[in-house]
C-alpha positions in Angstrom: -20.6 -83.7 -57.8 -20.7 -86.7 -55.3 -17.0 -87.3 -56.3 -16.1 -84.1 -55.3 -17.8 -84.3 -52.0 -16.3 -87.3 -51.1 -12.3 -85.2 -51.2 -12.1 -84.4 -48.1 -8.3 -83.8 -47.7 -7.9 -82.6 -51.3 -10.1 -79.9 -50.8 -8.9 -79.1 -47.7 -5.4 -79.0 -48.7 -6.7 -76.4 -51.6 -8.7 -74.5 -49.2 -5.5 -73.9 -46.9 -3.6 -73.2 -49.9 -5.8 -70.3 -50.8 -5.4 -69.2 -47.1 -2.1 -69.1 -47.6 -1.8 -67.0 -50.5 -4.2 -64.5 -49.2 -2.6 -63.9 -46.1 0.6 -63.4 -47.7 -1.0 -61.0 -50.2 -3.0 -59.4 -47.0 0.3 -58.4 -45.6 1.8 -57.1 -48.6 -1.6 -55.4 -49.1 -1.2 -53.4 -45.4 2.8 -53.0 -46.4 2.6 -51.8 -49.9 -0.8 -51.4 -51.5 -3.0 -49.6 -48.4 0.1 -47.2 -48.3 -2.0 -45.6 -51.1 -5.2 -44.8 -49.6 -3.7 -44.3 -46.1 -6.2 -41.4 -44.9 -6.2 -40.0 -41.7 -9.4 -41.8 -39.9 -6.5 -44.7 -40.0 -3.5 -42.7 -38.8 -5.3 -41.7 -35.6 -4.1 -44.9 -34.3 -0.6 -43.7 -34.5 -1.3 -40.4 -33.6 -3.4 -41.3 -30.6 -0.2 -44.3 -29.9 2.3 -40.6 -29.8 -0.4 -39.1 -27.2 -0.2 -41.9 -24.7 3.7 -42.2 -25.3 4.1 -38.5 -24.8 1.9 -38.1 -21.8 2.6 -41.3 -19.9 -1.4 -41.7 -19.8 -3.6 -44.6 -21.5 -6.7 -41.9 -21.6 -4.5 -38.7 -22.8 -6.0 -36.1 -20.7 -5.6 -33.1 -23.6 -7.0 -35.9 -26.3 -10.1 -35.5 -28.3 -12.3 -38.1 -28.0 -15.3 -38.1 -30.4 -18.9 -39.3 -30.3 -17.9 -41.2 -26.4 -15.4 -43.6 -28.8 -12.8 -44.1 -26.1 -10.7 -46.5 -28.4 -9.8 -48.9 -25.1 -9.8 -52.2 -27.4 -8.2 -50.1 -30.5 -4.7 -50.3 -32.8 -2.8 -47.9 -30.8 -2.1 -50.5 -28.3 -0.6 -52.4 -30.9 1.8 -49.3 -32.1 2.5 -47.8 -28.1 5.3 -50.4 -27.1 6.9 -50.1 -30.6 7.4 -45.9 -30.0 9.8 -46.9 -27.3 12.6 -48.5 -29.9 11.1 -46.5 -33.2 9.6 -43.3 -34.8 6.3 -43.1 -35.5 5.9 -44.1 -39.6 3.3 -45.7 -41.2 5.4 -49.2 -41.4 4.5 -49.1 -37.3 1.0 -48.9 -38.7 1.6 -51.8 -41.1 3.0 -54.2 -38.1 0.1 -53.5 -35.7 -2.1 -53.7 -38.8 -1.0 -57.0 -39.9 -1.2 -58.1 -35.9 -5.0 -57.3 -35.8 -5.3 -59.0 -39.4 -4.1 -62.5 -38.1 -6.5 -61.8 -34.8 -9.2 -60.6 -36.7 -8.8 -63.9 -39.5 -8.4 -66.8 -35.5 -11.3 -65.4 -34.1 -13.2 -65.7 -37.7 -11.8 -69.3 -37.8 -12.7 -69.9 -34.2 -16.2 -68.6 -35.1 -17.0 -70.9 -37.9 -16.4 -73.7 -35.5 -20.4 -73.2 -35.0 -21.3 -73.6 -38.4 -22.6 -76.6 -39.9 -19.3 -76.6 -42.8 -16.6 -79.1 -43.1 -13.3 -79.0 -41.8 -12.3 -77.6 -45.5 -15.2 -75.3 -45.9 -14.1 -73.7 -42.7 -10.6 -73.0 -43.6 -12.2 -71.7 -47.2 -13.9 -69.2 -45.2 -11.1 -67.6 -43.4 -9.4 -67.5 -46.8 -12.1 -65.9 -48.8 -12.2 -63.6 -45.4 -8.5 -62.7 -45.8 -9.0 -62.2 -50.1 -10.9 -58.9 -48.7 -14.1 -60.4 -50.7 -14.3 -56.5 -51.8 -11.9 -53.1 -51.8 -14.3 -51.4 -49.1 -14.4 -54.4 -46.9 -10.8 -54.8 -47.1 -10.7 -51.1 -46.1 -13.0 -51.6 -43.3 -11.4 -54.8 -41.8 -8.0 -54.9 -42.7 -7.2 -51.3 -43.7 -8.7 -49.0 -41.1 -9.6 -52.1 -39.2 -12.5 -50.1 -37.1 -14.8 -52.5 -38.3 -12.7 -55.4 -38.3 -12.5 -54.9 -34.5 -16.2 -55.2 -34.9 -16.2 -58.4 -36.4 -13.5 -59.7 -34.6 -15.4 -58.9 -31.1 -18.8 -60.3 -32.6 -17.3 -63.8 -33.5 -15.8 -63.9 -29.7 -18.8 -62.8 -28.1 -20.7 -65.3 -30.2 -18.1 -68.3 -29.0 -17.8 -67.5 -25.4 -22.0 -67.2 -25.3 -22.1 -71.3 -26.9 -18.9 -72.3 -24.9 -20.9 -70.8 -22.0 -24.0 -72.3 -22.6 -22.8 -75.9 -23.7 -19.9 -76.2 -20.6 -20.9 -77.7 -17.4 -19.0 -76.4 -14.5 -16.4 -75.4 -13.3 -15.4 -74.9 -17.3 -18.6 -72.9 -17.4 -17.7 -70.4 -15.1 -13.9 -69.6 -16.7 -16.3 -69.1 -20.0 -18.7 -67.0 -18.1 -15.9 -65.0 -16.7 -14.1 -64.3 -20.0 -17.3 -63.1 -21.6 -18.3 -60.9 -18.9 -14.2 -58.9 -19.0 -14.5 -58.9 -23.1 -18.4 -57.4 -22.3 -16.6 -55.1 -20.4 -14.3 -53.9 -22.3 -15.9 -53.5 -25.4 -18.5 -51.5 -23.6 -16.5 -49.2 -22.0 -15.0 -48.3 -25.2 -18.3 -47.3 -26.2 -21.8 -48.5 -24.6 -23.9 -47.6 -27.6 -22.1 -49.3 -30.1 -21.9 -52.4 -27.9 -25.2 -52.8 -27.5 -26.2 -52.2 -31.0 -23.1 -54.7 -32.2 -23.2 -57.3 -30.2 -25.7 -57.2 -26.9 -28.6 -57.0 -29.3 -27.5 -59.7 -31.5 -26.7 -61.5 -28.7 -30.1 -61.8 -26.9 -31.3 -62.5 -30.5 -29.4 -65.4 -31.0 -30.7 -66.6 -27.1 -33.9 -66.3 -28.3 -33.8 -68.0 -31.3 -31.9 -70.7 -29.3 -34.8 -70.7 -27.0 -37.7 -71.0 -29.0 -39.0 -74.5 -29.3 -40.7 -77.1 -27.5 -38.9 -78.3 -24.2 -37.4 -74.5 -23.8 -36.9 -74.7 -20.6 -33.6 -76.2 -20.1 -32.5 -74.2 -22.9 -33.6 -70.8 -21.3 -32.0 -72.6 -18.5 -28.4 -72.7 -19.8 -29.4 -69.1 -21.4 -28.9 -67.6 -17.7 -25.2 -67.6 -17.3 -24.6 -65.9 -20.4 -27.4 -63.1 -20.1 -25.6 -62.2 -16.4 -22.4 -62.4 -17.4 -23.3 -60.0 -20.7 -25.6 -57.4 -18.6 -23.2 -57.6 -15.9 -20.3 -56.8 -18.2 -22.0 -54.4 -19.9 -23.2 -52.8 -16.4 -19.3 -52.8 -15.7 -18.3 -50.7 -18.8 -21.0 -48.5 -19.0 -19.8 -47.4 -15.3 -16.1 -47.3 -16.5 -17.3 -45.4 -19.7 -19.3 -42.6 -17.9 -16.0 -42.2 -15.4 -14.0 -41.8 -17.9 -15.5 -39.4 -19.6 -15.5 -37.1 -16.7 -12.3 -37.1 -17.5 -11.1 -36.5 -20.9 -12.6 -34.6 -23.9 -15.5 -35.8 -25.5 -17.1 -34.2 -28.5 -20.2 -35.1 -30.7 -19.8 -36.9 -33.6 -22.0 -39.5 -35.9 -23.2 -41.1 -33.3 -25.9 -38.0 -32.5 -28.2 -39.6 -35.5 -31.5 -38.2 -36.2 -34.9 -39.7 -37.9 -34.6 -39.4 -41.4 -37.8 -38.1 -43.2 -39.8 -40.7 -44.9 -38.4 -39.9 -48.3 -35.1 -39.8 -46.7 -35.5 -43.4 -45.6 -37.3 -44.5 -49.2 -33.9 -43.1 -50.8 -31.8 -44.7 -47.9 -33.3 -48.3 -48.7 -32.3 -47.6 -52.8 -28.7 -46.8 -51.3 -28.5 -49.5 -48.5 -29.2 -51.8 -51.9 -25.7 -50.3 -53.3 -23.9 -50.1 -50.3 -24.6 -54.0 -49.9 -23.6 -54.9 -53.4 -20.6 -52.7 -53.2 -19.7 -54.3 -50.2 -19.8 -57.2 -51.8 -17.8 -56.3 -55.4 -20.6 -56.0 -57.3 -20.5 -52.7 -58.1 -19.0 -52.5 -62.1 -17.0 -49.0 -62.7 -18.6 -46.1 -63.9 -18.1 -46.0 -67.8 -15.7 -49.4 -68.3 -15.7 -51.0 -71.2 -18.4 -54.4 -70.9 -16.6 -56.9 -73.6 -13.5 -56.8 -72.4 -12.0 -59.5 -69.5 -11.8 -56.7 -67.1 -15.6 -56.0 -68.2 -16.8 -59.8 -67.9 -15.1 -60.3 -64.7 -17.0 -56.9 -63.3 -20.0 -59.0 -64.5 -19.4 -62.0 -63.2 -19.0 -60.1 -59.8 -22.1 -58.1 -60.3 -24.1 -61.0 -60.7 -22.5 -62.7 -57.9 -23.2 -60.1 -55.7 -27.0 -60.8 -56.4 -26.7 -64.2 -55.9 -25.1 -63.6 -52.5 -27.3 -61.1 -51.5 -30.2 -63.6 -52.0 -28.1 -66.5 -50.6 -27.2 -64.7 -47.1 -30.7 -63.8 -46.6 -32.0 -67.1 -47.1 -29.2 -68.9 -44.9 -29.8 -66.3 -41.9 -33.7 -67.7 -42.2 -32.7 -71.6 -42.5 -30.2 -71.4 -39.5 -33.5 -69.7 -37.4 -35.2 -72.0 -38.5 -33.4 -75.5 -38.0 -33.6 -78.5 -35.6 -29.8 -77.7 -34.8 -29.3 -75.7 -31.3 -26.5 -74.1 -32.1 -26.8 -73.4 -35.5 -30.4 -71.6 -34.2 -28.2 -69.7 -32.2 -25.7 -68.4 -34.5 -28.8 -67.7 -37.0 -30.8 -65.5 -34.5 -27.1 -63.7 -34.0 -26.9 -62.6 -37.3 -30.3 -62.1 -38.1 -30.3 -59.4 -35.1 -27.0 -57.9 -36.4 -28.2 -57.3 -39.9 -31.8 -56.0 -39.2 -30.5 -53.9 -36.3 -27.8 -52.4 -38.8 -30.0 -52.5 -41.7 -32.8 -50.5 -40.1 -30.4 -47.6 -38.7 -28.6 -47.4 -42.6 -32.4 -47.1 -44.0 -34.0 -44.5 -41.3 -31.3 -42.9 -39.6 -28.8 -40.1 -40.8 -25.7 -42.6 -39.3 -24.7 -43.2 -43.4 -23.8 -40.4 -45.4 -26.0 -40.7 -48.2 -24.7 -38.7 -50.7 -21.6 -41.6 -50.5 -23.4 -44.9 -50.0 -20.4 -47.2 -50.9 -18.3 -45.1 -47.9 -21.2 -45.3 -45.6 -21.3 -48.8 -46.1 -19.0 -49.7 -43.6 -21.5 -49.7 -40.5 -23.0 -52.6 -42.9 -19.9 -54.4 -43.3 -19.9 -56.7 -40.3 -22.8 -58.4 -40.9 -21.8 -58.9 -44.4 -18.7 -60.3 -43.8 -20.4 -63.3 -41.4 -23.1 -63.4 -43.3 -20.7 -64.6 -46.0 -18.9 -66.4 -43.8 -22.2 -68.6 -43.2 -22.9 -68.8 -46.2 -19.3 -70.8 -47.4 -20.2 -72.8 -44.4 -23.7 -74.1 -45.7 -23.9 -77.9 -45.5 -23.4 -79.2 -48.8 -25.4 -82.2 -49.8 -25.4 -84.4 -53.2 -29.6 -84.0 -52.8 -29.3 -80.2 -53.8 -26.1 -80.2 -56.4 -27.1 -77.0 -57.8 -27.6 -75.0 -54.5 -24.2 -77.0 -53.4 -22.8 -76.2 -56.8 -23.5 -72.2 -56.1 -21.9 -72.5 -52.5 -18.8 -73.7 -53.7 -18.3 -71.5 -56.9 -19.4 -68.5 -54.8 -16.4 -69.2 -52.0 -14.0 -69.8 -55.0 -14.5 -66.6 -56.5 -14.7 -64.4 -53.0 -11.4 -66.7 -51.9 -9.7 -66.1 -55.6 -10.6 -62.4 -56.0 -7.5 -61.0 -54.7 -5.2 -62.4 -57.0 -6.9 -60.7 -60.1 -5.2 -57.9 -60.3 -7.7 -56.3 -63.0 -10.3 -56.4 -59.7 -10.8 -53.1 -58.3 -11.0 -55.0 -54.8 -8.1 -56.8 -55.5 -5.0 -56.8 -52.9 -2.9 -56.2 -55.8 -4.7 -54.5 -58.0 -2.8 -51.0 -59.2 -4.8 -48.9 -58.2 -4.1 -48.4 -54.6 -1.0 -46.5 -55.2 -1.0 -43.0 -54.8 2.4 -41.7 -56.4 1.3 -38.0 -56.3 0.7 -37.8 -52.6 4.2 -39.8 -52.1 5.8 -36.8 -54.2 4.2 -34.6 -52.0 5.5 -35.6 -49.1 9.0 -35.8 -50.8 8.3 -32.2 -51.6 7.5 -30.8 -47.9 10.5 -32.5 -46.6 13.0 -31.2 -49.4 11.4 -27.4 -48.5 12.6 -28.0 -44.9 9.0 -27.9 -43.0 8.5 -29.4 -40.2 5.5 -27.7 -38.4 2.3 -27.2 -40.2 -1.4 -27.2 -40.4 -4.0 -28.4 -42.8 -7.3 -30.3 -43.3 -8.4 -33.3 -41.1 -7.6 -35.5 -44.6 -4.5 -34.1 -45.0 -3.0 -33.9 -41.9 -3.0 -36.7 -40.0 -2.1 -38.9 -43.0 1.1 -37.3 -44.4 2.1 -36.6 -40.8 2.6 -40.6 -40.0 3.9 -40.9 -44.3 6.1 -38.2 -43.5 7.6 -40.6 -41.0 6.8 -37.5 -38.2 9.4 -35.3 -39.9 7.0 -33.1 -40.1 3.9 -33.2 -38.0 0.5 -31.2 -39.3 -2.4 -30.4 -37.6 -5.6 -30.3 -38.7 -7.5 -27.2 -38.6 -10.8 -25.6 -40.3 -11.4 -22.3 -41.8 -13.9 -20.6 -40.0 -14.9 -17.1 -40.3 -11.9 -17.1 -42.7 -8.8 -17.5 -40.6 -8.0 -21.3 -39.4 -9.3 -22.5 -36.1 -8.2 -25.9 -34.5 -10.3 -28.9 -35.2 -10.6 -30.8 -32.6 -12.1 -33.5 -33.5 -9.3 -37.5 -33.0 -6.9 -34.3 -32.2 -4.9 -32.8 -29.0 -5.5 -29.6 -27.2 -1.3 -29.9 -26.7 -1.0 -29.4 -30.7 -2.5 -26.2 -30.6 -0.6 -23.9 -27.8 1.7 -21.8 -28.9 4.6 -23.7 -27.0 3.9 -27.1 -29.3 6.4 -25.5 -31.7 8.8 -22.6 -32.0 9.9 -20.8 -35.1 8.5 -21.2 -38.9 5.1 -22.8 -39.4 3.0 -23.3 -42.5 -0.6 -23.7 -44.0 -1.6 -26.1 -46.5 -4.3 -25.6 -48.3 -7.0 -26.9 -50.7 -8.5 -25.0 -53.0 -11.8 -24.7 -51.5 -10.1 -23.7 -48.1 -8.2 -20.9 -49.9 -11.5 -19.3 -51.6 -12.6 -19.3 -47.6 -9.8 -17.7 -46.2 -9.8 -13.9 -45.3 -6.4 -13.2 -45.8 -6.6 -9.4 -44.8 -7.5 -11.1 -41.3 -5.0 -13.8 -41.8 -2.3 -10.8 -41.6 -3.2 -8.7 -39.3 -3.1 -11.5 -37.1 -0.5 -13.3 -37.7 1.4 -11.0 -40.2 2.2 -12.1 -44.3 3.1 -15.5 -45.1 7.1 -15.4 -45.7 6.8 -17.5 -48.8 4.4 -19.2 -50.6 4.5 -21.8 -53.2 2.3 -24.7 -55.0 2.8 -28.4 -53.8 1.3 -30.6 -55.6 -2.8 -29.6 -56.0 -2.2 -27.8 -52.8 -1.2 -24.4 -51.5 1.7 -23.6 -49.4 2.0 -20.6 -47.5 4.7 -20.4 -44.5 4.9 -17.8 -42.1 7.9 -16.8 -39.8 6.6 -17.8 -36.3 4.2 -19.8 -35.0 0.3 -19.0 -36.1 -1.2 -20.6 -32.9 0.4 -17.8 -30.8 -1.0 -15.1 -32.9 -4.5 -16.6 -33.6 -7.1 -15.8 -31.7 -9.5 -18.9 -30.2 -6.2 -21.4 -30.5 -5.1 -22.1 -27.2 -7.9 -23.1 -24.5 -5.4 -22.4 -21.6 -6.0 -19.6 -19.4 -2.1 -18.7 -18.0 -3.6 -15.6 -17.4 -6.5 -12.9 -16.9 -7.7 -12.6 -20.7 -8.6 -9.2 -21.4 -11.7 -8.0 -23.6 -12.2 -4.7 -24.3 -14.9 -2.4 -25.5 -14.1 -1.2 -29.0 -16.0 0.7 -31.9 -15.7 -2.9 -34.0 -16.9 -5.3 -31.1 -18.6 -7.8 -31.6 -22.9 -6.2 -31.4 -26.1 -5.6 -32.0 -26.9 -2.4 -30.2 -25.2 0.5 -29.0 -22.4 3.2 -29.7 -18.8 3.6 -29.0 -18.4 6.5 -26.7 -14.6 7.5 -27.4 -14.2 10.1 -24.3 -15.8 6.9 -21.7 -13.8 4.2 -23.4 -17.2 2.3 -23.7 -20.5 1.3 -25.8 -23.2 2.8 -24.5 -27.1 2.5 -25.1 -30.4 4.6 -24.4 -33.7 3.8 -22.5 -35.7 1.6 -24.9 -32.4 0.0 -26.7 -32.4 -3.8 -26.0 -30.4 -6.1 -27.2 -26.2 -7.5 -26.8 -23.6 -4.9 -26.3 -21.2 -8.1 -26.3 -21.2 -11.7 -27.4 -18.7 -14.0 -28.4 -15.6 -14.3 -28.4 -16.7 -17.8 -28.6 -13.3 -19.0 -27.3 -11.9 -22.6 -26.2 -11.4 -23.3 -22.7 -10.2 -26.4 -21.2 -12.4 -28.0 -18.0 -11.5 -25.8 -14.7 -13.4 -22.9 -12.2 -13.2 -19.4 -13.0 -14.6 -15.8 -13.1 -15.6 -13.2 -15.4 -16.1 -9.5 -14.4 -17.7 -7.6 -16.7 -16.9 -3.4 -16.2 -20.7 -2.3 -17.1 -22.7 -0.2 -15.4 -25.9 2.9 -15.7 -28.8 4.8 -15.0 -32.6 4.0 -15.2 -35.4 6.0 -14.3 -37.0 5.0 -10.9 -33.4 3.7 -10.0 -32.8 0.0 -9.0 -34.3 -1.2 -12.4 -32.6 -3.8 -14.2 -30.7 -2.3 -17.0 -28.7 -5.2 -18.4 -28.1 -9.0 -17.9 -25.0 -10.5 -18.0 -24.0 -14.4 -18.5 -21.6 -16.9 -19.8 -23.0 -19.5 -21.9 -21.8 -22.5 -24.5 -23.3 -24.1 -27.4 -24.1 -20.9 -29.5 -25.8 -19.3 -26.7 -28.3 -22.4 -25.5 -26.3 -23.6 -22.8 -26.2 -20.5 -20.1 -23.7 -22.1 -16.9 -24.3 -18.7 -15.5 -26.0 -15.3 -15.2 -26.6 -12.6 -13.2 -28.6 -9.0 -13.6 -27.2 -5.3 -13.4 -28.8 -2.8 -12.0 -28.5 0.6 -12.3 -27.4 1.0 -8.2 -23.8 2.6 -9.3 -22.2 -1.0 -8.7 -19.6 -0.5 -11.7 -18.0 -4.8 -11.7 -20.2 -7.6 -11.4 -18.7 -10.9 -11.0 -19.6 -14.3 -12.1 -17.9 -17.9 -11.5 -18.3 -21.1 -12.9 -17.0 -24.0 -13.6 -16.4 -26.2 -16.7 -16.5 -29.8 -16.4 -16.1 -30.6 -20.2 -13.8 -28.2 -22.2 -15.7 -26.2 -24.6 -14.7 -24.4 -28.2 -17.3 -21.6 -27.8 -17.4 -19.9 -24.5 -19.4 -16.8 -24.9 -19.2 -14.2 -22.4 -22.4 -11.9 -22.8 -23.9 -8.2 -22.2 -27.4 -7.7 -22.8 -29.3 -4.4 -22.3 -32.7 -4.8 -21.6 -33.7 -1.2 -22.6 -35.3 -0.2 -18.9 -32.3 2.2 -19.0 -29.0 3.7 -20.1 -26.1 1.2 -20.1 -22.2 1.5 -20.2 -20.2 -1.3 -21.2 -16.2 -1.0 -21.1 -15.0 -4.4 -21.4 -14.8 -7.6 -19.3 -11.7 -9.8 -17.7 -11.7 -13.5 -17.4 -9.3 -15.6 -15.0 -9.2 -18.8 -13.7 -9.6 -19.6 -10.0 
C-alpha cells in the first residue's frame, strides 16, 4: 500500500485518464443515450428558450411559472442565443446540456480544492462525478440538470464563503462581492429553495468553522460572508416578489405538508432506498444473481452500504477536525443533508409511492458527500480504511463504461425506439398542431424537431382543459393555430373523456387512428376556439345565460321569463361556475337578477365572484328585492386565475329571478 501512495504522478495521470473518458462518454450520453428518456420536465428548457425568443421578454409575461421557480439561473439561457441561427430540436438541448455538464464538473473541481485529497484524488473525483456514479444521478445532474444546477451553485457558494473568509482586502471585498450577485441570483430564482440549499448549509458550515477555542477571530472573518449572503439574499427575495407581480405563478411541490407520523416512519424506510438507489445500489427486480451482470449488481449493492456508512462518518470527522477549513466544508454538508433528509422523511415534497424518482431532492448532498468522501486523506496508518477509499472511487469513476450497469452512460437501455417511431409516425400523417398529456407533450414537441408542437392538456370533467402548469397562456387561444388540430391520448385519458361533450363542442374527430400505445383523434379546426374554459382573454363581453341545464342547486327554469326562479324559503346557488381562466386585469360582472320578498327591502340573494373553488371571494354584493333589475360588481385580478366563479345565491327571505349575467373587462 505504501508503494502505491508514494505514485503521485502515475496515479494522477490514471485519474485524468478516467476523466477523460467519462467526459467523452458524458457527452455522448446527453447526445445519444438521454435522447431516450428525454421527458418533458427537461424539454421546458427549450420550450421556455421559444417563449423568451418569441416574446422578446426574459420573464415571458403569458408563461407559467410553477411553485415561485422563476428559472433566472436555468438551461434556457443556454438554448435562447442558438434559436436565432436554429430550430428548436433536442440537439439544441444536447449543446446547452453538455455546456452546463463541463460547468457543473469546474465548479465540482474548484470545490474539492477544500478537501483534504491529493492533487490525483481531486481529479478522481470530478471523474467519478462525470461516470454519473448512478442512472438517477446522472438524470438529475447531467440529464434534467435541475439538480445539477444545485450542486453546481452549492460548490460556488461554498468557495466564495472560504475565499471570503481566508482573503485580506481589497481581494476580500471582489470575493465578498461575487458571493453577494450569485446570493442574488439564485435567490431570486427561488428564495425557498435557496435558503434550504445553500443559506442554511451555509451558516452551518460558519458555525462549525466557529466552534472552538480562540473563536473569536474566526467569527471575526465569519462577518463578511454572513452580510454579503443575507444581503444577497435580501436582494433576491425583493427581485423575486417583483417579479412575481408580474408573471404567472401557480402552486406546485413546493406547498408541502406534515406527513402523519406513520407517513414519516414509512418515508425514513424509503429515504433508505432513495439513498442507495442514488447511489447504484439498487439490484433489478427479478435479475438473475449468478450471472456477471448479477455479481456486478452485488458488488454495487454492497458498495452502496459501504458508502452510505462512509459519507456519514466523513461528514462527522470533517466537523470534527483541527483543520479550519475542512470544519467548514463538514458543517456545509452536514447542514445540506439533515436539512434535505428531514424534509424527504416528514414532509410530502417526495412522492412516496416512487422513492427512487423522489430521490432527486436527495441527490445533491449525495453527490458531495461522495465527492468528500474520494477526497479522504489516505494514510499508510489505516491501509484498510485507505484501501476502501480508493476501490470505492474506482468503481464510481469506472461504472460508466460497463455497459451491463443500469447507470451506465452506455448502457442499452436508455434508448427508446418506440417513442422515436412515434414521432416518425405523427410527422408522416402530416400533423402539426396537437394536444396531449404533460409527458407527452412537451417531449416529442422538441424530438419532433418543432414540426409539430403539442400542448399539454388534462381531461377534466371529460373534455380537455389547458394545463398550465411550465406552459403558455399564448398556446391555448384560438389564434396559436389555424386549421386541423389533434388529440393524443393515453388510455387512461380516453376511459375519461366524454366524447358526447367532446362533439357537441367541438364537432366529431375527422379521423382517428392508433399510434403507437396512443390514440389519435384529429379534428377539422382548431379545438381551443370551440372549447369552453381555453382562452383566458376577454376580447369581449362574455355572455352567460340562464338555461334549464345551468349549472344549480336550487330553483326552476321559467320558459315564458327566460329565467330560474325560486320561492320564499328556497336557499341555495341559482348559478356557480363557470369556473373559467382569466388573465390578470379590472373588470365587471352584471348579473340580470332580481324579486320580491315580503316586507320589501329584504335581502333576497347575494351575488359575488370568487376563485379557488369558492374560498377566495374578491367581491360581493347583496340584492334586494327594491325592483333594481342589474347589479354590478368590479374587481380586479392581480394573478391570472383558472377558476373564476361568478355566483347567485338565494337566501330564501324571498322570490328570486335569475336570467343570466355579462362579464367585460374595463
Amino acid at each position: 500500500m505504501a508503494g502505491f501512495l508514494s505514485r503521485e504522478r502515475g496515479r494522477t495521470v490514471l485519474a485524468s485518464v478516467l476523466l477523460v473518458i467519462n467526459v467523452v462518454l458524458l457527452i455522448a450520453y446527453l447526445f445519444i443515450s438521454y435522447k431516450g428518456i428525454f421527458h418533458s420536465d427537461s424539454a421546458v428548457k427549450n420550450l421556455l428558450a421559444q417563449e423568451m425568443h418569441d416574446t422578446a421578454r426574459f420573464f415571458p409575461p403569458g408563461w407559467n411559472y410553477v411553485n415561485k421557480d422563476l428559472m433566472v439561473l436555468f438551461g434556457q439561457l443556454g438554448i435562447f442565443p442558438l434559436l436565432f441561427f436554429f430550430d428548436n430540436s433536442y440537439t439544441l438541448y444536447a449543446i446547452s446540456s453538455s455546456v452546463v455538464a463541463l460547468l457543473i464538473l469546474a465548479s465540482a473541481g474548484w470545490f474539492t480544492g477544500l478537501l483534504d485529497g491529493r492533487p490525483w484524488q481531486r481529479v478522481l473525483a470530478v471523474a467519478v462525478l462525470a461516470g454519473g456514479i448512478s442512472g438517477g444521478v446522472a438524470e438529475d445532474v447531467f440529464g434534467q440538470a435541475a439538480y445539477g444546477a444545485v450542486v453546481m451553485f452549492t460548490c460556488l457558494v461554498t468557495v466564495l464563503a472560504w475565499k471570503v473568509m481566508s482573503r485580506a482586502m481589497p481581494r476580500r471585498a471582489l470575493w465578498c462581492a461575487l458571493l453577494f450577485g450569485l446570493v442574488t441570483l439564485v435567490t431570486w430564482s427561488n428564495p425557498q429553495r435557496s435558503a434550504a440549499s445553500y443559506l442554511l448549509p451555509l451558516f452551518c458550515g460558519l458555525a462549525a468553522y466557529a466552534w472552538g477555542g480562540e473563536w473569536k477571530p474566526r467569527l471575526h472573518r465569519c462577518v463578511p460572508v454572513v452580510v454579503s449572503a443575507l444581503g444577497g439574499f435580501a436582494a433576491g427575495a425583493v427581485l423575486s416578489v417583483l417579479t412575481l407581480t408580474r408573471v404567472n405563478n401557480n402552486a406546485g411541490a413546493g406547498a408541502a405538508r406534515w406527513l402523519s407520523f406513520d407517513g414519516m416512519a414509512a418515508n425514513v424506510v424509503h429515504t433508505g432506498h432513495a439513498l442507495m438507489g442514488l447511489l447504484g445500489g439498487v439490484p433489478v427486480g427479478g435479475g438473475s444473481v449468478t450471472t456477471a451482470v448479477g455479481l456486478y449488481a452485488a458488488v454495487r449493492l454492497l458498495a452502496a452500504l459501504v458508502l452510505l456508512v462512509m459519507i456519514g462518518r466523513r461528514i462527522v470527522v470533517m466537523c470534527a477536525g483541527p483543520n479550519d477549513r475542512t470544519r467548514f466544508v463538514g458543517g456545509l454538508l452536514a447542514g445540506l443533508s439533515l436539512c434535505f433528509l428531514f424534509l424527504q422523511a416528514t414532509t410530502t415534497i417526495p412522492d412516496i409511492n416512487d422513492p427512487v424518482s423522489a430521490a432527486r431532492y436527495l441527490t445533491p448532498m449525495v453527490v458531495l458527500g461522495v465527492m468528500a468522501v474520494v477526497c479522504s486523506p489516505l494514510d499508510t496508518a489505516t491501509p484498510l480504511r485507505s484501501l476502501l477509499v480508493v476501490g470505492m472511487s474506482l468503481l464510481l469513476a469506472t461504472s460508466s463504461v460497463v455497459s451491463s450497469n443500469p447507470g451506465s452512460l452506455i448502457n442499452p437501455g436508455w434508448q427508446n425506439p418506440q417513442r422515436e417511431a412515434l414521432v416518425a409516425e405523427l410527422k408522416t400523417l402530416g400533423l402539426h398542431y396537437g394536444y396531449a398529456n404533460y409527458w407527452n407533450a412537451g417531449s416529442m414537441t422538441v424530438l419532433s424537431g418543432s414540426e409539430i408542437r403539442i400542448r399539454q392538456i388534462i381531461i377534466s370533467g371529460g373534455l380537455p382543459l389547458p394545463m398550465r402548469h411550465l406552459s403558455s397562456d399564448r398556446w391555448y387561444e384560438p389564434e396559436a393555430w389555424q386549421g386541423e388540430t389533434f388529440l393524443l391520448l393515453n388510455d387512461s385519458d380516453m376511459a375519461a373523456m366524454d366524447w358526447s361533450a367532446m362533439t357537441r363542442h367541438a364537432g366529431a374527430p375527422i379521423r382517428e387512428t392508433r399510434v403507437g400505445n396512443l390514440h389519435l383523434f384529429v379534428f377539422k379546426n382548431n379545438i381551443a376556439r370551440d372549447l369552453p374554459n381555453w382562452s383566458n382573454a376577454l376580447n369581449a363581453p362574455f355572455r352567460l345565460s340562464a338555461a334549464p341545464d345551468s349549472a344549480k342547486m336550487v330553483g326552476r327554469w321559467v320558459d315564458a321569463e327566460g329565467a330560474l326562479r325560486t320561492r320564499v324559503g328556497e336557499s341555495g346557488f341559482l348559478q356557480y361556475g363557470p369556473y373559467r381562466p382569466l388573465r390578470r386585469g379590472t373588470y365587471q360582472v352584471t348579473y340580470d337578477v332580481t324579486g320580491s320578498s315580503e316586507p320589501t327591502g329584504q335581502v333576497i340573494a347575494v351575488v359575488d365572484v370568487s376563485v379557488s373553488g369558492g374560498t377566495g371571494i374578491l367581491r360581493s354584493a347583496e340584492v334586494r328585492a327594491d325592483g333594481q333589475a342589474t347589479h354590478t360588481i368590479q374587481f380586479r385580478l392581480d394573478q391570472p386565475v383558472t377558476d373564476l366563479e361568478l355566483r347567485v345565491m338565494a337566501t330564501g327571505s324571498g322570490e328570486v329571478a335569475y336570467k343570466g349575467l355579462t362579464l367585460s373587462s374595463k
